[in-house]
N, C-alpha and C positions, 0 to 999 in steps of 0.2 A: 387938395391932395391929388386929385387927379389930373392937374392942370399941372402941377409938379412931376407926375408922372409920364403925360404925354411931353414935357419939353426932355425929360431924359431919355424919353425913347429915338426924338428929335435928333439931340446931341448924340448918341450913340451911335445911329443910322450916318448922321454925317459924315461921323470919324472912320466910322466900317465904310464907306463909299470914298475915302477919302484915301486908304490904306492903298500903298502902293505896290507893295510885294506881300509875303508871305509871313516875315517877320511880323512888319509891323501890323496885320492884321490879328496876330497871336497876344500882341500887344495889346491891342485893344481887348480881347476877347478876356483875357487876364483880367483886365480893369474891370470891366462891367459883371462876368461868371466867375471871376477867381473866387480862393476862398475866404478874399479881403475885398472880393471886387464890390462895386455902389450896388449892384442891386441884390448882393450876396448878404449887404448890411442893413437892407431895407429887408430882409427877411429875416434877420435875425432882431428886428427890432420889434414884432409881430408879437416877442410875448407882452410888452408891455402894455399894449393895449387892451378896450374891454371885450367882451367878446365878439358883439355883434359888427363892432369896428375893424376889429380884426380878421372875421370872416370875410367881408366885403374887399379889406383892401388887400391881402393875402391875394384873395382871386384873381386882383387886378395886378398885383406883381408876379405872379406868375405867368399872367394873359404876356407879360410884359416881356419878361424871361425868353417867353415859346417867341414872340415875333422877333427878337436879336436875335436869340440861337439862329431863327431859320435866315434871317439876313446876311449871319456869320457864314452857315454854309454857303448860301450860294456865293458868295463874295468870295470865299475858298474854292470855289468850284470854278469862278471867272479867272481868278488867277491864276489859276492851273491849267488853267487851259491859255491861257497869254504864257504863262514859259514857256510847255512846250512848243509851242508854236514859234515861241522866240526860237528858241533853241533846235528846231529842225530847220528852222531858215538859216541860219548858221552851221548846223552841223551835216555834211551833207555825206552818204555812203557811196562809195564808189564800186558798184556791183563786177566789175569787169575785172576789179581785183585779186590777186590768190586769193585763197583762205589763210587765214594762220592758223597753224597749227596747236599753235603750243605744244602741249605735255608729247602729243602724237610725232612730236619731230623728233622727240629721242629714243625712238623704238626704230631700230631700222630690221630689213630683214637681211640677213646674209647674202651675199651675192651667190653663194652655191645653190644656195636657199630659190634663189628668183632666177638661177639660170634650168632648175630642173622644171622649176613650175613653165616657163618659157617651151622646153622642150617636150614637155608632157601636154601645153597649148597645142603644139605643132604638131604633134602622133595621135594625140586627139583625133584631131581634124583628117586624119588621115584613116581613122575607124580602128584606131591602138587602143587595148584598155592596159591598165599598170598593174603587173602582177610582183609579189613580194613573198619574201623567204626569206628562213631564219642568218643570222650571223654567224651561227656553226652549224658545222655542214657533217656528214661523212666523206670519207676520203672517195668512198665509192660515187656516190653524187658528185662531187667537186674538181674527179680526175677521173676515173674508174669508166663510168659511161659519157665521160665527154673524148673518151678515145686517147687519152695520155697515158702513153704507157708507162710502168714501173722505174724505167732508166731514166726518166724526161727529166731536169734540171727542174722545172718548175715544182715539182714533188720530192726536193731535197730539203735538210733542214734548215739549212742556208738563204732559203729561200720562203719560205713555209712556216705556218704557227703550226705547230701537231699540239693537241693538248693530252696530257697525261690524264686520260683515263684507265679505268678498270681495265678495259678488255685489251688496250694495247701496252699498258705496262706490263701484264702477266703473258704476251704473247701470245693468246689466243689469236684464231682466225675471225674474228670480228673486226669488221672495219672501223681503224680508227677514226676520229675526230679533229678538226681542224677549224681553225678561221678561214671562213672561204676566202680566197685568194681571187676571185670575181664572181658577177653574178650568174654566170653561166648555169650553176644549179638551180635555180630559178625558172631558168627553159627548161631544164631536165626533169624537175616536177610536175613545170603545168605538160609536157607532154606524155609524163606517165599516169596523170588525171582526168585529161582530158581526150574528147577528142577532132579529129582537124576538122573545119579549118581553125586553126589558132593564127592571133597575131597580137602579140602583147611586145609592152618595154619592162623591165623590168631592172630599176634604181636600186642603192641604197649601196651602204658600206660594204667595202673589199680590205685586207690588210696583206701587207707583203715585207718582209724585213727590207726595208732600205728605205734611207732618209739619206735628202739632197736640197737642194733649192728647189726641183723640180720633182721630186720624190718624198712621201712621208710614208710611217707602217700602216696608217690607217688614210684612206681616202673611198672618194668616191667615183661608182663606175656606174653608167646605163647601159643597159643591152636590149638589142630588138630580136623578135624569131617573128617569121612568117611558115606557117606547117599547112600547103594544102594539094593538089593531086596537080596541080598545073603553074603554079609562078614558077619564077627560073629570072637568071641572072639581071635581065634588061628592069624587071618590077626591080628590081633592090637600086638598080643603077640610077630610077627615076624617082625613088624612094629619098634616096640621099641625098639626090640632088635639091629636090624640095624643101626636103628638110634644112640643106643650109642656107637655100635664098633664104628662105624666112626667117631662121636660126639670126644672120649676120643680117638682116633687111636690105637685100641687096634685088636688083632685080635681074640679073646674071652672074652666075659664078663661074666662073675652072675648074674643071677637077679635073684629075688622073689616077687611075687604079693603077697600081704597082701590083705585081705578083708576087704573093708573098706565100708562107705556109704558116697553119694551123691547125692541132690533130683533128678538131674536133667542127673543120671545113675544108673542102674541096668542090671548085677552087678556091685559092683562099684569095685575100689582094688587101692590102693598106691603102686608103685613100688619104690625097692631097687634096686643099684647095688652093684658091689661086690666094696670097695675100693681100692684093687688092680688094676685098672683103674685108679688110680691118684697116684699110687704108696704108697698107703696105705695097707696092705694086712691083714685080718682080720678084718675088720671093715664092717658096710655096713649103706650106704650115699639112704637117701632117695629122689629123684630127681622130680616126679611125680606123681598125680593122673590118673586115668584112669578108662573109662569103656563102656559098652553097653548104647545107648540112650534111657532113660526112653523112652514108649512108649506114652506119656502123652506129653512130650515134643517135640515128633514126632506130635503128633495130634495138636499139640497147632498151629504148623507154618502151617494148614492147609494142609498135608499129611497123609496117610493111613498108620498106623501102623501095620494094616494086609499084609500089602506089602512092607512097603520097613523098614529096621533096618541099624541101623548104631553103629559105635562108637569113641568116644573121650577121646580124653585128656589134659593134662594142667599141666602147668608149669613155673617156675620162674626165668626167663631171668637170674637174678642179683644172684638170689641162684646158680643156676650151671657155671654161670660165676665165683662168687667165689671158687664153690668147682675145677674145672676146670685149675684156675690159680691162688688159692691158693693166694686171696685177703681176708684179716682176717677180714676186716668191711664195710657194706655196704654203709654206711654213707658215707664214702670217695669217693665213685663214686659220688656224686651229692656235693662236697665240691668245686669243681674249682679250684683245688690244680694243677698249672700246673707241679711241682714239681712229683705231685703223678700221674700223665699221663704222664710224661716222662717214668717213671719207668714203668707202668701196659701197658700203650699204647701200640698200632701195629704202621709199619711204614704203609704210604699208598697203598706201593708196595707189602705188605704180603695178598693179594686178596686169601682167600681159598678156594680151589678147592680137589676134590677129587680124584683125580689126582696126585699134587703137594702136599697136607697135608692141614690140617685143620685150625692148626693156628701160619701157614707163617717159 
């Protein structure tokens, strides 16, 4: 019997050394450990013997059992390590590749979205921090001490969201409320909080009745203030201009200041650039207001205007997002077109740094 035993263990070994992939090694292992397998039935035949026969060769079918199983592993273990190895000899990765994306490709971010982050990169760098303020305003903040007076067009209702509050539909002397009509109450807070030197930008929605191609009731507006005993017009001039090389990534721009009016600066001036910056050349794109802070408007947030001068400016998120990336209507940014944010969208991973480029 145990000459019987060792030729099964023989024949088994052979066919396990023999086994050429992974299948047919399972195959074998089935036939000798299954629940029908030879040596499955040489233990189940263990009752009929007497005892002392049965103890003896029980031990030795088991002895038998432990040296296949352990033949079975490592013979599992050879093979598995012969695919892979086949199999990275064949498959080979090309690291210099994109990434793919997947799922990450159908999140994009909004171009308004990646033009503010862009410009908040740039004012950064420039020692800006971003200050913000509510959606509605009082009429006192939002015209009142930004120096516009009672008669101005801009404070007609034609022009202006008034909301029907308490105090202005009964006609009380309480200033009404409004959708700010720009962020300019945003300067006017942090100058009656704080105090100079200030220099912040300060984003976020403005609403005005009129819709055009170029016009909707709600959009968005940045503004900058600088408040301190000594800048004056040349900082702003060189301010701007940095700001659009980098803005368009160009390494020289155009510009020209027009003279212009607004109550709430003097002097005041709209600025042009050259549109060779967008690969327009001979044209010129007007992107900005700008100027010195009335001195009235300094006095209004409770500062000396014999001491400390500043200046600002302002501008339209959605307009230089357009001219920038060459987006024909403004309307379609606020449409939910996922069609039209595939196309205009950034991916998540295009974060612009100035550094790296502007936009991605």
């Amino acid at each position: 019997m145990s000459n019987d035993l060792n030729a099964l263990e023989a024949k088994l070994t052979g066919e396990i050394a023999a086994a050429a992939d992974l299948g047919v090694l399972d195959a074998v292992r089935v036939a000798a450990l299954g629940k029908k397998g030879t040596i499955s039935e040489l233990l189940s035949g263990l009752g009929k013997m007497a005892p002392d026969e049965r103890k003896s060769f029980g031990a030795a079918i088991n002895t038998l059992k432990s040296r296949v199983a352990e033949t079975l592993d490592a013979r599992k273990s050879a093979l598995e390590t012969a695919a892979l190895s086949a199999k990275l000899a064949t498959e080979r990765a090309d690291v210099t590749l994109p990434v793919r994306l997947g799922g990450m490709a159908d999140g994009r971010i909004h171009p308004v979205s990646q033009v503010f982050d862009e410009i908040a990169e740039i004012f950064a760098d420039m020692g800006f921090r971003i200050a913000e303020g509510p959606d509605i305003e009082s009429d006192d903040l939002n015209f009142t001490k930004l120096n516009i007076p009672p008669e101005h067009p801009a404070r007609q209702m034609h022009d202006t969201f008034y909301l029907n509050t308490p105090n202005s539909a009964h006609g009380t002397s309480a200033s009404p409320f409004v959708l700010r009509t720009h962020t300019s109450p945003v300067q006017i807070r942090t100058m009656m909080s704080q105090k100079p030197p200030i220099r912040i930008i300060a984003p976020g929605r403005v609403y005005r009745m009129d819709s055009d191609a170029t016009h909707t009731p709600m959009f968005h507006q940045i503004e900058g203030l600088v408040i301190d005993e000594s800048t004056h017009f040349g900082h702003m001039k060189w301010c701007l201009e940095e700001f659009c090389k980098a803005f368009f990534e160009v390494e020289q721009v155009k510009m020209r200041f027009r003279a212009s009016h607004f109550p709430f600066t003097e002097p005041s001036a709209e600025v042009d650039v050259g549109a060779e910056a967008i690969g327009k050349p001979g044209q010129w794109l007007e992107i900005l207001g700008c100027g010195m802070v009335h001195p009235k408007v300094i006095a209004n947030c409770g500062l000396d205007p014999d001491k400390y001068q500043g200046w600002a400016f302002g501008m339209g998120l959605d307009r230089i997002t357009m001219l920038k990336y060459g987006i024909p209507d403004l309307r379609d940014m606020f449409s939910a077109d996922l069609r039209w944010l595939r196309h205009y969208g950034f991916s998540a991973f295009d974060v612009p740094t100035l550094a790296g480029g502007m936009s991605g």
